[in-house]
MMTF fields as JSON, N, C-alpha, C and O atoms, coordinates in Angstrom:
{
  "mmtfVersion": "1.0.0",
  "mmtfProducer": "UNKNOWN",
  "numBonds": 291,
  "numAtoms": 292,
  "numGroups": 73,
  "numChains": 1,
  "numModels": 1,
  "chainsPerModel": [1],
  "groupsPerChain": [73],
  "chainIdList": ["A"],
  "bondAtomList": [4, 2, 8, 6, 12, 10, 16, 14, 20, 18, 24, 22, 28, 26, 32, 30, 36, 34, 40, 38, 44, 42, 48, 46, 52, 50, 56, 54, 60, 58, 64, 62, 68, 66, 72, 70, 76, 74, 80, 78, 84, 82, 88, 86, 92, 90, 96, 94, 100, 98, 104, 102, 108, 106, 112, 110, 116, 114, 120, 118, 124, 122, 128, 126, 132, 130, 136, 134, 140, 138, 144, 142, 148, 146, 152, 150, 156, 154, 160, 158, 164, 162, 168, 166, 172, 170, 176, 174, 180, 178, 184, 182, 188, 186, 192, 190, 196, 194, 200, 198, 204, 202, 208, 206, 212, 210, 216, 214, 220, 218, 224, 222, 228, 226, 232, 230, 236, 234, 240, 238, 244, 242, 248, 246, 252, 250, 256, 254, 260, 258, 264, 262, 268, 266, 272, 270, 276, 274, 280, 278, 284, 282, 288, 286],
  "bondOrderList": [1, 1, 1, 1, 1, 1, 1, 1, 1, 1, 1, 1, 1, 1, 1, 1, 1, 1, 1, 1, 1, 1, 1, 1, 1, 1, 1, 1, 1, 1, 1, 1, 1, 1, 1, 1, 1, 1, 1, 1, 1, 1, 1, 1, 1, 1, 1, 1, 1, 1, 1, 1, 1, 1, 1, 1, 1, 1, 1, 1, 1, 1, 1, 1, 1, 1, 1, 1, 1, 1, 1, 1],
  "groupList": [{"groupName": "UNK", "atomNameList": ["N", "CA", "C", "O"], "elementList": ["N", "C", "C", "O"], "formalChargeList": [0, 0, 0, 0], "bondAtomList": [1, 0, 2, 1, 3, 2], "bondOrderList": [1, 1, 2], "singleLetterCode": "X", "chemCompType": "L-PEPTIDE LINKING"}],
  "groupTypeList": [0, 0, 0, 0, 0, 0, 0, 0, 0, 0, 0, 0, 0, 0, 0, 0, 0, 0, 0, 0, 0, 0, 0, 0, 0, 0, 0, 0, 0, 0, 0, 0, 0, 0, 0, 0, 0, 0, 0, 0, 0, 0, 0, 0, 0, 0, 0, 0, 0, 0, 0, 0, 0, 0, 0, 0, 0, 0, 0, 0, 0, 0, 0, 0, 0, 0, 0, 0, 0, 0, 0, 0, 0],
  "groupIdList": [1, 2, 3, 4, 5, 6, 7, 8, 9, 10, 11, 12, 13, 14, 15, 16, 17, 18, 19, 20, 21, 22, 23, 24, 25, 26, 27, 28, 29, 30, 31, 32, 33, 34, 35, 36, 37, 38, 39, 40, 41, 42, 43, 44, 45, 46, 47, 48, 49, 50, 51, 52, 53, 54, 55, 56, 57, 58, 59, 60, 61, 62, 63, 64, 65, 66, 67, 68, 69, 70, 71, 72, 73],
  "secStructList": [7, 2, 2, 2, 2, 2, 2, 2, 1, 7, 1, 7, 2, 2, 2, 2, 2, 2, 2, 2, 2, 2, 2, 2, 2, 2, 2, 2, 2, 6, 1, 6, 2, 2, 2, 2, 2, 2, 2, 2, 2, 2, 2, 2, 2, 2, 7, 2, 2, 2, 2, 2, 2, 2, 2, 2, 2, 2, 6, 6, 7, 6, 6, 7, 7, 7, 7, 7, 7, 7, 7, 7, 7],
  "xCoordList": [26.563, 25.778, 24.792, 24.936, 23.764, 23.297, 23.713, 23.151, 25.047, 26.073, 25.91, 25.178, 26.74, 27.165, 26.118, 26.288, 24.614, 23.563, 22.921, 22.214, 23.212, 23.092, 23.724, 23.082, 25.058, 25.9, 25.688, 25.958, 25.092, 24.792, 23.609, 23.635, 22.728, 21.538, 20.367, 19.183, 20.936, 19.393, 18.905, 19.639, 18.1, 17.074, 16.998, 16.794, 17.12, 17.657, 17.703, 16.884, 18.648, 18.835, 17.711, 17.363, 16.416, 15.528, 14.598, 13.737, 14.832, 13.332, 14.004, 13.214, 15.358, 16.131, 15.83, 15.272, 16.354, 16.078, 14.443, 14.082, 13.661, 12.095, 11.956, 11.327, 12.588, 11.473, 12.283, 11.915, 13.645, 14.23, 13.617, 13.511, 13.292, 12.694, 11.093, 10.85, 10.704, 9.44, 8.867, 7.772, 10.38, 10.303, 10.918, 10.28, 11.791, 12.241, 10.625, 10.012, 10.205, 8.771, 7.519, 6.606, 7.82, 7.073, 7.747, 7.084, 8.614, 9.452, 9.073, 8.679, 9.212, 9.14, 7.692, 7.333, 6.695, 5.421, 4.914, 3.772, 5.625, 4.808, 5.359, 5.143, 6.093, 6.347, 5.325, 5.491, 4.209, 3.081, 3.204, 2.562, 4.305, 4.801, 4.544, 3.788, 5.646, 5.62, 4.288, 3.95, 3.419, 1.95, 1.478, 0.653, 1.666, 0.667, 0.98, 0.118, 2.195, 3.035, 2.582, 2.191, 2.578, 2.45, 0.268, -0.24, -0.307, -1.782, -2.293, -3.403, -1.221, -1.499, -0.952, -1.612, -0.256, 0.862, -0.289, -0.446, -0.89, -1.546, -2.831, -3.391, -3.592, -4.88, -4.68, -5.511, -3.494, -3.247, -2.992, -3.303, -2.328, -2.117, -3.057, -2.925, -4.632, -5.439, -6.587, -7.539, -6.413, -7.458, -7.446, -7.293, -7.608, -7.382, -7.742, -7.228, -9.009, -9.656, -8.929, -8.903, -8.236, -7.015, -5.299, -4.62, -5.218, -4.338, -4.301, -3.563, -5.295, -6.028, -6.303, -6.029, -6.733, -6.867, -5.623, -5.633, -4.719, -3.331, -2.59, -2.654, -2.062, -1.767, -2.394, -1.777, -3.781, -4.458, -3.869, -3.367, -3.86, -3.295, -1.48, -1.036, -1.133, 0.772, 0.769, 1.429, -0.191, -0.055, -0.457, -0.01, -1.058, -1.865, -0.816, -0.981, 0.175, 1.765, 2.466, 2.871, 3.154, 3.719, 5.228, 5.867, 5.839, 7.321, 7.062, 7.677, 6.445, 6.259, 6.651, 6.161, 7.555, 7.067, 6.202, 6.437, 5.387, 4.096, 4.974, 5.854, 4.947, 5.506, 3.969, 2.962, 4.796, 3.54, 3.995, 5.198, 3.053, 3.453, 4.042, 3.176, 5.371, 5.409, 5.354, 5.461, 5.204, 4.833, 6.32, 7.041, 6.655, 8.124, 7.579, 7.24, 7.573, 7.301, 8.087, 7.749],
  "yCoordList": [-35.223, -34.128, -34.637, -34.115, -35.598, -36.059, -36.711, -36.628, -37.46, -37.638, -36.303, -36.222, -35.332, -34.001, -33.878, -33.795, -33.905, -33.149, -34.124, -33.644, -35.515, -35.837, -35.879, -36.374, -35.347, -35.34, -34.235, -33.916, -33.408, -32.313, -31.902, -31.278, -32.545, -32.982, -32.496, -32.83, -31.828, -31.399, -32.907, -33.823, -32.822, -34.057, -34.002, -35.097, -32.852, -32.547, -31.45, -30.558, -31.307, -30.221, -29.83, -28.82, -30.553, -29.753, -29.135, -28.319, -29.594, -29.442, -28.318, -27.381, -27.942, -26.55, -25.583, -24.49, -26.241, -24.833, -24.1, -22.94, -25.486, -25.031, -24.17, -23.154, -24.356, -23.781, -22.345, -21.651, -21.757, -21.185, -19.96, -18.764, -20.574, -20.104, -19.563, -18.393, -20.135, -19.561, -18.854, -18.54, -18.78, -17.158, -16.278, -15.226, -16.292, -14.915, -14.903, -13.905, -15.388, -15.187, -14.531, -13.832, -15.063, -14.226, -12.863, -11.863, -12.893, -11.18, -10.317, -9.173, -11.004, -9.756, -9.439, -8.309, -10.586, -9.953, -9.49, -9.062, -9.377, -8.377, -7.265, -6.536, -6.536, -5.364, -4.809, -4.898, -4.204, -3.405, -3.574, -4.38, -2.485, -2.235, -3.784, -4.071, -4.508, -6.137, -6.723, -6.907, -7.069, -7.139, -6.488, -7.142, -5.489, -4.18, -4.866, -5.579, -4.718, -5.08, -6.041, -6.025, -7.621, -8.703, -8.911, -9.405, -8.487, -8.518, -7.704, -7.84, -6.611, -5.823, -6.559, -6.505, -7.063, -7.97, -9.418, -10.089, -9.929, -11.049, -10.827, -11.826, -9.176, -8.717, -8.911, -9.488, -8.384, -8.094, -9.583, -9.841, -10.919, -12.241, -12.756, -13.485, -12.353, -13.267, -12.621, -13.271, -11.456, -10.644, -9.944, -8.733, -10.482, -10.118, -8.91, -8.533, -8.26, -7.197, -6.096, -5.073, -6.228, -5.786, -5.283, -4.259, -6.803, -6.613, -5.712, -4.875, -6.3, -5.014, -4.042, -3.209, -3.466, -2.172, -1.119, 0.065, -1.663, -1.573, -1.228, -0.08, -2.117, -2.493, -1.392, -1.231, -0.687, 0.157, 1.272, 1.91, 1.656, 2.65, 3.123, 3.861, 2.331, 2.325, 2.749, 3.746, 1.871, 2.307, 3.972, 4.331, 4.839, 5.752, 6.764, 7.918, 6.445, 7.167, 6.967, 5.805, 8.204, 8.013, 7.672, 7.19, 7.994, 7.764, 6.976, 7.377, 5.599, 4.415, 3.482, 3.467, 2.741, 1.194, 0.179, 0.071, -0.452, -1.314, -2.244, -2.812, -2.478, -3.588, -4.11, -3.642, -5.565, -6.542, -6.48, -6.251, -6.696, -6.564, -8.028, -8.863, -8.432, -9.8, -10.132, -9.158, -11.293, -11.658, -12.214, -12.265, -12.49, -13.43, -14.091, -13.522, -15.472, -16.067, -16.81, -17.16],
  "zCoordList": [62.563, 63.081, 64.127, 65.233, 64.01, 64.927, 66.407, 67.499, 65.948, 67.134, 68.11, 69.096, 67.601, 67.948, 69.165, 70.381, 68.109, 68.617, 69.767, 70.653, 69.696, 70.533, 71.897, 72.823, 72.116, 73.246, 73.726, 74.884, 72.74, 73.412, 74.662, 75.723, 73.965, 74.759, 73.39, 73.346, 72.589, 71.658, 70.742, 70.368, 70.647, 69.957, 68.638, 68.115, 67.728, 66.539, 65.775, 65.998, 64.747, 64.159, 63.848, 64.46, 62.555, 61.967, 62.874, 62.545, 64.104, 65.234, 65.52, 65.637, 65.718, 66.53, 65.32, 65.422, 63.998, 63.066, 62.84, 62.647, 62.981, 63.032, 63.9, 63.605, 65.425, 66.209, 66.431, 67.378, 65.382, 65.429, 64.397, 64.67, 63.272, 62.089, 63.297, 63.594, 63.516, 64.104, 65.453, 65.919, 65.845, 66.753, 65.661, 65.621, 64.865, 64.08, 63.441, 63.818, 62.97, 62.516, 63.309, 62.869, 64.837, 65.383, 65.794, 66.068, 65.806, 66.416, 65.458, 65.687, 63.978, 62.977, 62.824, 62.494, 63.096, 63.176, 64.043, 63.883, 65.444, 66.206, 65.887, 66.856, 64.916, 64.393, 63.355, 62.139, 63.983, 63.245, 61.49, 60.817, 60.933, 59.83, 58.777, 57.849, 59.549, 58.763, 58.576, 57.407, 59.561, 59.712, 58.728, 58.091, 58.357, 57.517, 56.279, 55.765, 55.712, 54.747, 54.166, 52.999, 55.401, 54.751, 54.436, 53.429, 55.357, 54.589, 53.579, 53.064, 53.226, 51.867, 50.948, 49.91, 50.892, 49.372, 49.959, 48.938, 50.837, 50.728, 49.999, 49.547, 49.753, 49.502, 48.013, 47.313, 47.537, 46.027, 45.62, 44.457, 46.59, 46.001, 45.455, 44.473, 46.211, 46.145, 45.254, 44.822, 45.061, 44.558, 43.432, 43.593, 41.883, 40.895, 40.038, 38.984, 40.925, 41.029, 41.427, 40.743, 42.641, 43.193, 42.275, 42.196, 41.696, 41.155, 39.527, 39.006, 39.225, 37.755, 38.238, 37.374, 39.193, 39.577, 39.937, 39.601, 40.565, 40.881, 39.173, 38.732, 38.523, 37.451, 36.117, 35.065, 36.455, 35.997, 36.176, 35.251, 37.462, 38.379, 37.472, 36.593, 38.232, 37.52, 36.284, 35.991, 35.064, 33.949, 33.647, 32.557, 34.243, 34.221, 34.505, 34.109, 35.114, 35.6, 34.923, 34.867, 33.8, 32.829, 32.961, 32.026, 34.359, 34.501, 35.031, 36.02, 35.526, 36.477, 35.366, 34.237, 35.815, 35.316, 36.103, 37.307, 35.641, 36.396, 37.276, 36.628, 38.365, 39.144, 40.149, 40.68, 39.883, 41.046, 41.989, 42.111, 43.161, 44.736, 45.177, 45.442, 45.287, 46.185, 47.154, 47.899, 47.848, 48.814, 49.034, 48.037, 49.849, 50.235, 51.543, 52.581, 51.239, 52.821, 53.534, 54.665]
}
């Protein structure tokens, strides 16, 4: 693989998949929605106040089952 990548002219795979991984990362965050998404599931990661309050909430809804908010990064 490095052969390959070297005849090719690229310098290496993990540096191509990095810097590959981190434009799809930026495309999807300049999409408002994703942005919104990901600092609301980051508010509830960090904030236990948040998450008991939430968790309060759900239980209080008798056809809900309680679910936590994930984060996927």
């Amino acid at each position: 693989m490095a052969k390959a990548t070297d005849e090719v002219g690229i310098s290496s795979v993990g540096c191509m998949a990095h810097t590959l991984q981190l434009s799809v990362k930026a495309g999807l965050e300049s999409q408002r929605a994703v942005t919104v998404c990901r600092r609301t599931a980051t508010h509830f990661s960090h904030s236990t106040l948040a998450k008991d309050r939430l968790l309060d909430i759900q239980r209080a809804i008798p056809a809900l089952t309680p679910h936590a908010i994930l984060q996927v990064r």
